[in-house]
PDB file as gemmi writes it, atoms N, CA and C in Angstrom:
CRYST1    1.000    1.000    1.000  90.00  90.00  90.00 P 1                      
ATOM      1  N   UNK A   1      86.440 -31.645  30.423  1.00  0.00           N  
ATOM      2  CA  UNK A   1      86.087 -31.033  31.683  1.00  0.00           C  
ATOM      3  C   UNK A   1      85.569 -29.620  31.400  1.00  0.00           C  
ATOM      4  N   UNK A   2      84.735 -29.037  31.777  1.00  0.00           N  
ATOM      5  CA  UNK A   2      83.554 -28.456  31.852  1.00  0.00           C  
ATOM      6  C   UNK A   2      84.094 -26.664  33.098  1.00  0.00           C  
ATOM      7  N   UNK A   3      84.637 -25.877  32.616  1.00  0.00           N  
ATOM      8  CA  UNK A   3      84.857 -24.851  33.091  1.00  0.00           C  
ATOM      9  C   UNK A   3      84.284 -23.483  33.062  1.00  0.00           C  
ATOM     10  N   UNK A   4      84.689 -22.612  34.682  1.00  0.00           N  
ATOM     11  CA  UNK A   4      83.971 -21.605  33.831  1.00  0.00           C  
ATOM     12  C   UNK A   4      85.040 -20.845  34.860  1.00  0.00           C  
ATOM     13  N   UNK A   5      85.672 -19.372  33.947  1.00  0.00           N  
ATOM     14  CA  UNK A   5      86.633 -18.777  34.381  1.00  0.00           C  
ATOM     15  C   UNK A   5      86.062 -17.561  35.031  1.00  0.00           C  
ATOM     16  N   UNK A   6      86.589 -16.870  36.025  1.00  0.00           N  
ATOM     17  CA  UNK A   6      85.721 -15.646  36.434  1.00  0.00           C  
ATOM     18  C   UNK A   6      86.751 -14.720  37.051  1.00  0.00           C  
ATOM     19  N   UNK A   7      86.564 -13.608  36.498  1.00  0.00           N  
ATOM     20  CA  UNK A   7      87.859 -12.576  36.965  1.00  0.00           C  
ATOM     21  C   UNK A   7      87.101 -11.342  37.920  1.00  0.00           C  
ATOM     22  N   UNK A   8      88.078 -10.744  39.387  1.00  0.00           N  
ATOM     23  CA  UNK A   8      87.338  -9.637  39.390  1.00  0.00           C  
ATOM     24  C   UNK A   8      88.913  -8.915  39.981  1.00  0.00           C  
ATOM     25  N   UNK A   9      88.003  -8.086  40.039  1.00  0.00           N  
ATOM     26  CA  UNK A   9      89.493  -6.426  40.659  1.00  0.00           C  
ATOM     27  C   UNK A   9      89.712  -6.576  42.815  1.00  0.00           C  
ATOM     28  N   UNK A  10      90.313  -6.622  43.182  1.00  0.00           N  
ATOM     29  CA  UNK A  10      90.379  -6.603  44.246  1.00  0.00           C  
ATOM     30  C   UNK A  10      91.163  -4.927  44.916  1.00  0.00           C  
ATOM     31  N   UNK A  11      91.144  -4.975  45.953  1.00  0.00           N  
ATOM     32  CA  UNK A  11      92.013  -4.122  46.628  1.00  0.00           C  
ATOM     33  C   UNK A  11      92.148  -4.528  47.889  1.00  0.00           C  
ATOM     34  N   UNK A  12      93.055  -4.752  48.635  1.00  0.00           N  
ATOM     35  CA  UNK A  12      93.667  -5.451  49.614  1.00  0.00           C  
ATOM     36  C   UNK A  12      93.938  -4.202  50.965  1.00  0.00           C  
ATOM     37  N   UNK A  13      93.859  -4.145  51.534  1.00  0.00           N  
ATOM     38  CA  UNK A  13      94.467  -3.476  53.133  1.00  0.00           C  
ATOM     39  C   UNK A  13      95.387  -4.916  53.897  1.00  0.00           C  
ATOM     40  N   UNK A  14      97.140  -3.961  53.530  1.00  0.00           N  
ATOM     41  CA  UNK A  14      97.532  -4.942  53.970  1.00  0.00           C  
ATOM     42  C   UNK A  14      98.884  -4.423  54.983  1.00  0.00           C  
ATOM     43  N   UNK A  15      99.188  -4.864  56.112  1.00  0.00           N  
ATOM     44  CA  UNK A  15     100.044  -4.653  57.338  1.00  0.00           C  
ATOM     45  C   UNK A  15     101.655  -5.528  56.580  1.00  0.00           C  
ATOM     46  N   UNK A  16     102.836  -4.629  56.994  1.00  0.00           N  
ATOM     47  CA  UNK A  16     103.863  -5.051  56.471  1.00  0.00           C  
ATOM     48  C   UNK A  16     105.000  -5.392  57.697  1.00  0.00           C  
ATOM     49  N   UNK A  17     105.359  -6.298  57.630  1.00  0.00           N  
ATOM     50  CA  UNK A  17     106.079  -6.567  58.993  1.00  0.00           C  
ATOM     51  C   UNK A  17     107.192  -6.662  58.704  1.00  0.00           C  
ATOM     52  N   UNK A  18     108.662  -6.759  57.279  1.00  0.00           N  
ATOM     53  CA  UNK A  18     109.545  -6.688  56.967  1.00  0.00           C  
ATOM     54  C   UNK A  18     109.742  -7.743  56.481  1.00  0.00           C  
ATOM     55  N   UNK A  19     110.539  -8.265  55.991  1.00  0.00           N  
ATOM     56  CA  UNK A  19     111.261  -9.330  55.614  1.00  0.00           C  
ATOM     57  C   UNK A  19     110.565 -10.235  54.674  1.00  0.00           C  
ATOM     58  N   UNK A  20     109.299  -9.573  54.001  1.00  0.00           N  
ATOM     59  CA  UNK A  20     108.337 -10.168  52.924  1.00  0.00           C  
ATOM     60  C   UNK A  20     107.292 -10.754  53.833  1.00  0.00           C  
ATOM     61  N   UNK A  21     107.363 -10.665  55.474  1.00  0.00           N  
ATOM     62  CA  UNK A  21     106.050 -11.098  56.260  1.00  0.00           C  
ATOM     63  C   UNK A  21     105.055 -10.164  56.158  1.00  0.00           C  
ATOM     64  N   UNK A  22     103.485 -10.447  55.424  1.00  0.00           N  
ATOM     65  CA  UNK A  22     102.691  -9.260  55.816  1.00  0.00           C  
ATOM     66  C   UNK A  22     101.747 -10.363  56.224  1.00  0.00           C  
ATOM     67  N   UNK A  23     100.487  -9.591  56.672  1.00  0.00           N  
ATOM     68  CA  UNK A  23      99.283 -10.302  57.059  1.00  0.00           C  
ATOM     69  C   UNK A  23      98.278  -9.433  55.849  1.00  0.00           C  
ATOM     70  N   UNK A  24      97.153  -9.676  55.312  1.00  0.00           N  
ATOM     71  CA  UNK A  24      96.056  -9.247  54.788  1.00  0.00           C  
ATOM     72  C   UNK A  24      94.805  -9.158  55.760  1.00  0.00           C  
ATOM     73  N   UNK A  25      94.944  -7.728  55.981  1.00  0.00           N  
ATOM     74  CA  UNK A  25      93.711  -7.373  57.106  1.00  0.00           C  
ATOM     75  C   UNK A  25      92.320  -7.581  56.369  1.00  0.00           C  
ATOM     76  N   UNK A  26      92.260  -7.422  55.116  1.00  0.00           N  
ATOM     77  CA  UNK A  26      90.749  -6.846  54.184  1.00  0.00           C  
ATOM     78  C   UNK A  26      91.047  -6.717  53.174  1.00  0.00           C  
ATOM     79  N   UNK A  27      89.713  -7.215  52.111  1.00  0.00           N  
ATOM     80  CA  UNK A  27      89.825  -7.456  51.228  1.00  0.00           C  
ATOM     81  C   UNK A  27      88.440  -6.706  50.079  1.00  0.00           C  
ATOM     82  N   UNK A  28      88.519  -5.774  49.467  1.00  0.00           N  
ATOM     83  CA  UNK A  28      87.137  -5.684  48.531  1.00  0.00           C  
ATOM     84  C   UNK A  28      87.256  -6.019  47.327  1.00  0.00           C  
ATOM     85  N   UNK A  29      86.148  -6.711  46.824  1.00  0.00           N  
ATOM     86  CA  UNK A  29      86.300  -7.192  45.776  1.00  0.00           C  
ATOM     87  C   UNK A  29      85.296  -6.640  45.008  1.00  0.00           C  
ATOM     88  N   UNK A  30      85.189  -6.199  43.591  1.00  0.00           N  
ATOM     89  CA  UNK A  30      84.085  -6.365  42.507  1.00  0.00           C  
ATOM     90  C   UNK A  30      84.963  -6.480  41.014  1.00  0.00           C  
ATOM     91  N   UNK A  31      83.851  -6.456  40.404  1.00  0.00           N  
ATOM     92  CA  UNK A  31      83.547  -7.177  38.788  1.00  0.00           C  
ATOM     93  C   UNK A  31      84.256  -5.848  37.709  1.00  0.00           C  
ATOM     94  N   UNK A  32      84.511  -4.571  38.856  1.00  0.00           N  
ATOM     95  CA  UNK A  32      84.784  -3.807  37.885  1.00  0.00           C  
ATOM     96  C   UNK A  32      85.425  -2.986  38.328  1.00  0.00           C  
ATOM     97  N   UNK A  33      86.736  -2.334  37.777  1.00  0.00           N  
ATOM     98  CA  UNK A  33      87.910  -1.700  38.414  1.00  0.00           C  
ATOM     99  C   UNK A  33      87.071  -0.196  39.316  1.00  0.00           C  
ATOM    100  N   UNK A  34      86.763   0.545  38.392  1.00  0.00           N  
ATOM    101  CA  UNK A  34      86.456   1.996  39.331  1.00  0.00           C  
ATOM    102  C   UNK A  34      85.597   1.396  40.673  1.00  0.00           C  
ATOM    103  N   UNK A  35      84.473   0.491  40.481  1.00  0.00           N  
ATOM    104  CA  UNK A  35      83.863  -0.111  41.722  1.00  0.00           C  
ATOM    105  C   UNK A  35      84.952  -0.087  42.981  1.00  0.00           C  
ATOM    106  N   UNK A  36      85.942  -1.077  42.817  1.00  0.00           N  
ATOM    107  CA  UNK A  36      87.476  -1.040  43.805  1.00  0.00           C  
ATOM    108  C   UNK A  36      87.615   0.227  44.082  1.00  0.00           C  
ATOM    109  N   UNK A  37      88.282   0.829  43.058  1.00  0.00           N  
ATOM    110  CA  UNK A  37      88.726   2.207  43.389  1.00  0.00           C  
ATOM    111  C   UNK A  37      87.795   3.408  44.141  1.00  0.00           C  
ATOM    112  N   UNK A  38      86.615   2.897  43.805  1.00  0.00           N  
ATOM    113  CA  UNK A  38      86.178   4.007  44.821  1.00  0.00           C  
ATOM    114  C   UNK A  38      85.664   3.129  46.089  1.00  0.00           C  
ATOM    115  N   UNK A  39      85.636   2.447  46.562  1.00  0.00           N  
ATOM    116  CA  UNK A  39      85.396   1.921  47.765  1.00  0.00           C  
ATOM    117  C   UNK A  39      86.782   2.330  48.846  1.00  0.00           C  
ATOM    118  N   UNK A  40      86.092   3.284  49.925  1.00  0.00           N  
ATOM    119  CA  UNK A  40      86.935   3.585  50.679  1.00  0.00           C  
ATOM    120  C   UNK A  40      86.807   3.043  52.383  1.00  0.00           C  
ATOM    121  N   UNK A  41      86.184   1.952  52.336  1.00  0.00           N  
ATOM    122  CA  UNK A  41      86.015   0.915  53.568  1.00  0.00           C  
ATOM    123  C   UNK A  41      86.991   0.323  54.075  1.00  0.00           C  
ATOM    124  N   UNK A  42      88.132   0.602  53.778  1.00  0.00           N  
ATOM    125  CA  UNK A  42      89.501  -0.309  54.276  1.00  0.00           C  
ATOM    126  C   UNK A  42      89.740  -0.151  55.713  1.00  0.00           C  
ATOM    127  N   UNK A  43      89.925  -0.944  55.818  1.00  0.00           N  
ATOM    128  CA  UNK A  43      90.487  -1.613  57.634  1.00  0.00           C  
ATOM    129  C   UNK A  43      91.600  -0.680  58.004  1.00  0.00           C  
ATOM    130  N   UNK A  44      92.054  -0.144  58.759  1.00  0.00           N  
ATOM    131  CA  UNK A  44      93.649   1.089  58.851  1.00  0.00           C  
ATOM    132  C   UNK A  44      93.801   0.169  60.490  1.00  0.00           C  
ATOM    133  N   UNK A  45      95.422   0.164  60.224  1.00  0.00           N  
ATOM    134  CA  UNK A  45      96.267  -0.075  61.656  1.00  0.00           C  
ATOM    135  C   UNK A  45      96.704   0.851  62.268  1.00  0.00           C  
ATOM    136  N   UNK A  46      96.436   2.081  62.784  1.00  0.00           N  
ATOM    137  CA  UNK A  46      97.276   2.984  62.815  1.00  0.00           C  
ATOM    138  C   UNK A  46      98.415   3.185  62.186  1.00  0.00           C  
ATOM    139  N   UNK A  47      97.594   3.832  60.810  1.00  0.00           N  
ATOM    140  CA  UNK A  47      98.748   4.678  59.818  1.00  0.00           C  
ATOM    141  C   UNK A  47      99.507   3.539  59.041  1.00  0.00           C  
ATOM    142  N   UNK A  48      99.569   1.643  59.844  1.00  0.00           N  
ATOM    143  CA  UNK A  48     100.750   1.103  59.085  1.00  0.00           C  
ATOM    144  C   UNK A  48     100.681   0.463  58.321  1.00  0.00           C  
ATOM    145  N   UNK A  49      98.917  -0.029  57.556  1.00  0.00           N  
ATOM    146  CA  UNK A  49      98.681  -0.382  56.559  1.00  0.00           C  
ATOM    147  C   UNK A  49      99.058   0.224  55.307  1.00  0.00           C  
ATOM    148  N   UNK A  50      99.118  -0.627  53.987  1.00  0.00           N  
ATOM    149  CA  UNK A  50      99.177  -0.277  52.726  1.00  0.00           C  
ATOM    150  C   UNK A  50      97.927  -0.587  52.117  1.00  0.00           C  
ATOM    151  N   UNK A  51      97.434   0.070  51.043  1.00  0.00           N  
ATOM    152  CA  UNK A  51      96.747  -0.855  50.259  1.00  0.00           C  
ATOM    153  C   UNK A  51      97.332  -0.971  49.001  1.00  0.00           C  
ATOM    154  N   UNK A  52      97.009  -2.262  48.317  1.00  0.00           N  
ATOM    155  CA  UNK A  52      97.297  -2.571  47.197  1.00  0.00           C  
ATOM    156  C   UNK A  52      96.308  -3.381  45.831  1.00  0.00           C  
ATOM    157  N   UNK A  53      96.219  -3.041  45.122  1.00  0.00           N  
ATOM    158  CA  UNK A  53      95.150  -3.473  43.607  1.00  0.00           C  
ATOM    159  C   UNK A  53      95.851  -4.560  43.305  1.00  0.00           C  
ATOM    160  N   UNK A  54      95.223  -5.550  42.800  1.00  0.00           N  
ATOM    161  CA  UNK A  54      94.764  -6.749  42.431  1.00  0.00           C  
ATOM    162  C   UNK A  54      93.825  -7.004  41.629  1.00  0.00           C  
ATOM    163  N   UNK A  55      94.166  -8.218  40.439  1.00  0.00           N  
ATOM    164  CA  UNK A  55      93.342  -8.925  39.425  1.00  0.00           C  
ATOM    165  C   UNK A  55      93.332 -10.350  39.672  1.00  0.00           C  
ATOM    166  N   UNK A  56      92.267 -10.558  39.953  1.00  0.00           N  
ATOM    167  CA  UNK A  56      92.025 -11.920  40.523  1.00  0.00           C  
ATOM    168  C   UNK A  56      91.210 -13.007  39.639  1.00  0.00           C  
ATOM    169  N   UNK A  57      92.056 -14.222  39.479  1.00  0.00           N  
ATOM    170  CA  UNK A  57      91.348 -14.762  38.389  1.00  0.00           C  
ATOM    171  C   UNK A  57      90.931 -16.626  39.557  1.00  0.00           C  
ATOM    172  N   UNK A  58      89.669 -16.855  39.326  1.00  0.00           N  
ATOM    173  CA  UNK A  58      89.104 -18.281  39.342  1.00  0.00           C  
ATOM    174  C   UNK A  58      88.676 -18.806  38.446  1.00  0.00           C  
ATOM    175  N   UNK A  59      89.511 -20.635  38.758  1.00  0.00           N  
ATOM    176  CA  UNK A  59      88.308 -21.208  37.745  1.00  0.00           C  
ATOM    177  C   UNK A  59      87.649 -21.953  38.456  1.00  0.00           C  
ATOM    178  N   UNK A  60      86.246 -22.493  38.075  1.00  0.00           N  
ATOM    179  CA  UNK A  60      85.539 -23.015  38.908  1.00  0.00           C  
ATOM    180  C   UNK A  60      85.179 -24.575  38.150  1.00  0.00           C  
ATOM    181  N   UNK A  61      85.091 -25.736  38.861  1.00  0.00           N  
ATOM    182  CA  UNK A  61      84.361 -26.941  37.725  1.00  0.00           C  
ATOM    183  C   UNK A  61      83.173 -26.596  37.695  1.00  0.00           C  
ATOM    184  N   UNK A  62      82.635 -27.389  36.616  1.00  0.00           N  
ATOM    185  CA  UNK A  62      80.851 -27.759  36.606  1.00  0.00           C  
ATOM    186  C   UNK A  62      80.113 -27.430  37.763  1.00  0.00           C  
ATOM    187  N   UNK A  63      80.801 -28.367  38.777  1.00  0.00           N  
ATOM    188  CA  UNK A  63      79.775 -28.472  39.904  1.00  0.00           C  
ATOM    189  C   UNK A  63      80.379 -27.425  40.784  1.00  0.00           C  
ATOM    190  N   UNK A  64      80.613 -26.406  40.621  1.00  0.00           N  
ATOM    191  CA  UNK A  64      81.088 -25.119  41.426  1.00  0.00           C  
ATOM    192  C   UNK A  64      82.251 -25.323  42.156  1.00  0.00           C  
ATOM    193  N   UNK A  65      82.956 -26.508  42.349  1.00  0.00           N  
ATOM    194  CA  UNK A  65      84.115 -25.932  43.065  1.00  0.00           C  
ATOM    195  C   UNK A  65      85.400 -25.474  42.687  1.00  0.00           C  
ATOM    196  N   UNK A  66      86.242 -24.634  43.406  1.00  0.00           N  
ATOM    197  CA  UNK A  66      86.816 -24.341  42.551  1.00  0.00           C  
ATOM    198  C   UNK A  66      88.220 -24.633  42.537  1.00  0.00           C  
ATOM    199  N   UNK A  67      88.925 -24.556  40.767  1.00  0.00           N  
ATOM    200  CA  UNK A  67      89.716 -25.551  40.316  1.00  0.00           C  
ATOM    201  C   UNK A  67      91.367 -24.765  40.307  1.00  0.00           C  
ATOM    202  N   UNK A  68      91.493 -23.725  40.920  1.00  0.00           N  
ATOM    203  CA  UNK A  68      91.901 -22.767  40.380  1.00  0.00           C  
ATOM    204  C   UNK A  68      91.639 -21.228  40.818  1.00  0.00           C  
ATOM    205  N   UNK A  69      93.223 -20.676  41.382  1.00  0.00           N  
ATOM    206  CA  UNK A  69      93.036 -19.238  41.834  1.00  0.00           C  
ATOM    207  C   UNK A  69      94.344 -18.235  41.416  1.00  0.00           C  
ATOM    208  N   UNK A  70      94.602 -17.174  41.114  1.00  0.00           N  
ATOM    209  CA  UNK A  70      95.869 -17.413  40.968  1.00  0.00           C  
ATOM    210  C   UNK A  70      95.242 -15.194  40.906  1.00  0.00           C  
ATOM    211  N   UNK A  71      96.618 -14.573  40.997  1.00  0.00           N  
ATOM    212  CA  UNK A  71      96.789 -13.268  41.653  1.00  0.00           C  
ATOM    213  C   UNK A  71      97.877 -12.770  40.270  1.00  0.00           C  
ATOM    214  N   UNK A  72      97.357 -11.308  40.309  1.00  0.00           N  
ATOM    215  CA  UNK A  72      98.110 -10.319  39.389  1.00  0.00           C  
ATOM    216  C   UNK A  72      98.115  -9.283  40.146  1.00  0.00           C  
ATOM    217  N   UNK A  73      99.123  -8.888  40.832  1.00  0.00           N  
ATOM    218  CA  UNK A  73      99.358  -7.246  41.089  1.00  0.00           C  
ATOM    219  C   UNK A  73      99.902  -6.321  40.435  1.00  0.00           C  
ATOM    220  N   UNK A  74      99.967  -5.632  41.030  1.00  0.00           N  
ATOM    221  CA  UNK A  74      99.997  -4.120  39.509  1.00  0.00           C  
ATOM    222  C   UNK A  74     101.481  -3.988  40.221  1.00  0.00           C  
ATOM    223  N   UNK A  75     102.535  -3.663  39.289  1.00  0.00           N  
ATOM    224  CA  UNK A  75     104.190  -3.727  39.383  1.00  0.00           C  
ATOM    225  C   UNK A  75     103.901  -1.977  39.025  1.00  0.00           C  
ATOM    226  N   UNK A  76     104.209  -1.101  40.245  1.00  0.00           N  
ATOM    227  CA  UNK A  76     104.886  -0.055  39.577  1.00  0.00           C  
ATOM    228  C   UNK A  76     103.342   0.764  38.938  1.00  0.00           C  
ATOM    229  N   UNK A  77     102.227   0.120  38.701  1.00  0.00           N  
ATOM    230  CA  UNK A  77     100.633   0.685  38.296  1.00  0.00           C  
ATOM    231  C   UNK A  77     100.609   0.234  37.181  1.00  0.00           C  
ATOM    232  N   UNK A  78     101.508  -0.985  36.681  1.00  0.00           N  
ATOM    233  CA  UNK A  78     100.941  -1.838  35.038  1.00  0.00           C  
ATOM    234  C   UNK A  78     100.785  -3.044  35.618  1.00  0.00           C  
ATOM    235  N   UNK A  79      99.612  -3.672  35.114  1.00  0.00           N  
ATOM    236  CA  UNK A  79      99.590  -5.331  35.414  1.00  0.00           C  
ATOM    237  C   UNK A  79     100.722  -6.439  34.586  1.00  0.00           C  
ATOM    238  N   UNK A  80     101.131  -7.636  35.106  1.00  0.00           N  
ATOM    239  CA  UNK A  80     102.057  -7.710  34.605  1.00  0.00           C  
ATOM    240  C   UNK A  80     101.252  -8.939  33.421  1.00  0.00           C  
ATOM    241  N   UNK A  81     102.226  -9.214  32.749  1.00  0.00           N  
ATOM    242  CA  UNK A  81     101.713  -9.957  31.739  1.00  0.00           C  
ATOM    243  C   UNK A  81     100.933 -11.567  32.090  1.00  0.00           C  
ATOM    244  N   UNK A  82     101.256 -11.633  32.834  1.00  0.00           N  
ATOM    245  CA  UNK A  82     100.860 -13.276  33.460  1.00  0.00           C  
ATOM    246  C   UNK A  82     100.459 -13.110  35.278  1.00  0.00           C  
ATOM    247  N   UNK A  83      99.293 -14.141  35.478  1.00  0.00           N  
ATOM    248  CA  UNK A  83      98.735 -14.076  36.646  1.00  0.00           C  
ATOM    249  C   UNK A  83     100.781 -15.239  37.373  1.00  0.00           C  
ATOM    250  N   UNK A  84     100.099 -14.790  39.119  1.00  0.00           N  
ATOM    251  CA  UNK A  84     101.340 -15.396  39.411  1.00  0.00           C  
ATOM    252  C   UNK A  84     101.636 -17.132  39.446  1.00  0.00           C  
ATOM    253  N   UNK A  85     100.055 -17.852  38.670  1.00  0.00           N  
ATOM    254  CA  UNK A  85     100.287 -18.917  38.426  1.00  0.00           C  
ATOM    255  C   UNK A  85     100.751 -19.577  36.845  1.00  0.00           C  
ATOM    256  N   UNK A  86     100.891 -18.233  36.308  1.00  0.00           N  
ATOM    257  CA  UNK A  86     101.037 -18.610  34.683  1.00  0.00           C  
ATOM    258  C   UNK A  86     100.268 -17.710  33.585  1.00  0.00           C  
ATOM    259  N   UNK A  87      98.814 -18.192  34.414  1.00  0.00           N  
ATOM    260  CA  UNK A  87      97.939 -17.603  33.111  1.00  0.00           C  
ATOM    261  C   UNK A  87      97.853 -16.453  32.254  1.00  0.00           C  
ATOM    262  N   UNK A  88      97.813 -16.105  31.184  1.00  0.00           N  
ATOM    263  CA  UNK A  88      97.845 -14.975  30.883  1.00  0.00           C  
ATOM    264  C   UNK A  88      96.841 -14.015  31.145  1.00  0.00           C  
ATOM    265  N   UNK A  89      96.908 -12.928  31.262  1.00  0.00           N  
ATOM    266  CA  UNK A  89      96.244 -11.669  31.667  1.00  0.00           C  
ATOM    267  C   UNK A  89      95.212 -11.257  30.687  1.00  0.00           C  
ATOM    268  N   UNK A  90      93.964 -11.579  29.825  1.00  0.00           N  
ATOM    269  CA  UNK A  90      93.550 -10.788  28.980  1.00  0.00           C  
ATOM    270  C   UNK A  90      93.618  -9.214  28.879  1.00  0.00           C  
ATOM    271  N   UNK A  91      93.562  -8.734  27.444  1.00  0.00           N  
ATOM    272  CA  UNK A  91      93.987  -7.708  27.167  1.00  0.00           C  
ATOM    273  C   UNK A  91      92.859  -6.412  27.961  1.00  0.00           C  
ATOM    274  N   UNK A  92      91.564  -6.863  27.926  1.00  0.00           N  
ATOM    275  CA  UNK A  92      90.483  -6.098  28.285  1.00  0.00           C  
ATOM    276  C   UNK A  92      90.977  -5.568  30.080  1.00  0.00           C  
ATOM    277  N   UNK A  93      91.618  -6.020  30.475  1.00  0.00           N  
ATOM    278  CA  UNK A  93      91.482  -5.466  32.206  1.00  0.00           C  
ATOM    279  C   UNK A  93      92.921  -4.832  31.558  1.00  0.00           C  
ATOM    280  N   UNK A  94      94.034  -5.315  30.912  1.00  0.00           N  
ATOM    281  CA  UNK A  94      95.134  -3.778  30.686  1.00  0.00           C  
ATOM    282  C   UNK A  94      94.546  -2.418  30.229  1.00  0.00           C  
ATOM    283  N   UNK A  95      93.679  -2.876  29.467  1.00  0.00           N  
ATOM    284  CA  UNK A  95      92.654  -1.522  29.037  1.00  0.00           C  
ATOM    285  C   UNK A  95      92.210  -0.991  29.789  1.00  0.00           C  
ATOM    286  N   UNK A  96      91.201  -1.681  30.363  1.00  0.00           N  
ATOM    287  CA  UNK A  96      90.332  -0.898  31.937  1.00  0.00           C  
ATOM    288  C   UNK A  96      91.186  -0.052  32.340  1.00  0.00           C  
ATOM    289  N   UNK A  97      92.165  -0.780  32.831  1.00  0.00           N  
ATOM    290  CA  UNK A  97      93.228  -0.222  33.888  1.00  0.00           C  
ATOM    291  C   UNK A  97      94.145   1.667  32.897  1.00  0.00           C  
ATOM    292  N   UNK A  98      94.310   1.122  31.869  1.00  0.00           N  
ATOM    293  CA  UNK A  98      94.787   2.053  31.369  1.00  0.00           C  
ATOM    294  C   UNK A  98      93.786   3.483  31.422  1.00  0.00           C  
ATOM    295  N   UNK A  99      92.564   3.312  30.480  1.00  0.00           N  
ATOM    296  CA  UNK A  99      91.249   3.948  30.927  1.00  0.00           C  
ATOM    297  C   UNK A  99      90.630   4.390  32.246  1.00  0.00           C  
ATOM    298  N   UNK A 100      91.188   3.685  33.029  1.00  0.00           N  
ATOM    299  CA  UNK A 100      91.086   4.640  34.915  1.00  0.00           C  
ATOM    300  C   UNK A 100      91.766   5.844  34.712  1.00  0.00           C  
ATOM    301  N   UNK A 101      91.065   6.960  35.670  1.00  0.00           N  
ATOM    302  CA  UNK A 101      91.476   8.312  35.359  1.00  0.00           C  
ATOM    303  C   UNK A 101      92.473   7.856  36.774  1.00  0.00           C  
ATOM    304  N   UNK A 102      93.409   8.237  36.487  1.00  0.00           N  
ATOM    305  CA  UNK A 102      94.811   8.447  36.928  1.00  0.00           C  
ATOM    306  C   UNK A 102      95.035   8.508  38.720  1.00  0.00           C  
ATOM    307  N   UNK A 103      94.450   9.639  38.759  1.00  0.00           N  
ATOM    308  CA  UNK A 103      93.951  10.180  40.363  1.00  0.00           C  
ATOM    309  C   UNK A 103      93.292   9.254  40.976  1.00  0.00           C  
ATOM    310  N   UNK A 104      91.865   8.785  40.656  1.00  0.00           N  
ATOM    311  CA  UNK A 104      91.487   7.479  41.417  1.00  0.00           C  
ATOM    312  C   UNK A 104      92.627   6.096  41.498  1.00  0.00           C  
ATOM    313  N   UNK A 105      93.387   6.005  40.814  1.00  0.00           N  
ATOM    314  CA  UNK A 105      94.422   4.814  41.280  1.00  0.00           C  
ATOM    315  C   UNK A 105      95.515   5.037  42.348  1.00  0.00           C  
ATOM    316  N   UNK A 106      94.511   5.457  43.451  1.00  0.00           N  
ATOM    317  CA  UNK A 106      95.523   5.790  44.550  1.00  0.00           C  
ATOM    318  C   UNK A 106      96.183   4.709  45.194  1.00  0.00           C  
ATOM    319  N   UNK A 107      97.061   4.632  46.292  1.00  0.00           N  
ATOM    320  CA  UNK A 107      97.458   3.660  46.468  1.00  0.00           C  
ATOM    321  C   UNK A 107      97.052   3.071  48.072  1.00  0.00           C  
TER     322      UNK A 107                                                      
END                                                                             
């Protein structure tokens, strides 16, 4: 079977309602961490949104659909070693991430 894997950086605007209920108001996505980080288009609830960074991995089959989705959030501002379906994290986006100047990884 015939794959093709595709990773990008997300940042999320997301409303917290307690008890692990949130909703995801918005979502930006690109191919490359500072891209995220400087996009300041996020959706606001009055004041009660969060946002939060994300590594987002798809796989797609041959014929484009796709086979496979699975989420890495940053614990604390380190990605963790494994997406939350298993996969492992390549080393190149811990780098990126490390290589972001500090200040732009706001939250």
């Amino acid at each position: 079977m015939n794959t093709r894997t595709l990773y990008e950086w997300g940042r999320e605007s997301v409303i917290e309602y307690g008890d692990g209920i949130e909703d995801i108001l918005d979502t930006y996505h690109a191919t490359r961490l500072r891209d995220v980080e400087n996009h300041e288009d996020m959706m606001s609830c009055d004041g009660a949104t969060t946002t939060r960074l994300v590594l987002i991995r798809d796989v797609f089959e041959r014929d484009g659909d796709l086979a496979d989705r699975q989420w890495a959030y940053l614990i604390a501002g380190v990605l963790p070693e494994e997406f939350d379906g298993g996969a492992r994290i390549p080393q190149r986006f811990r780098e990126e991430l490390e290589n972001q100047p500090t200040n732009q990884l706001k939250p």
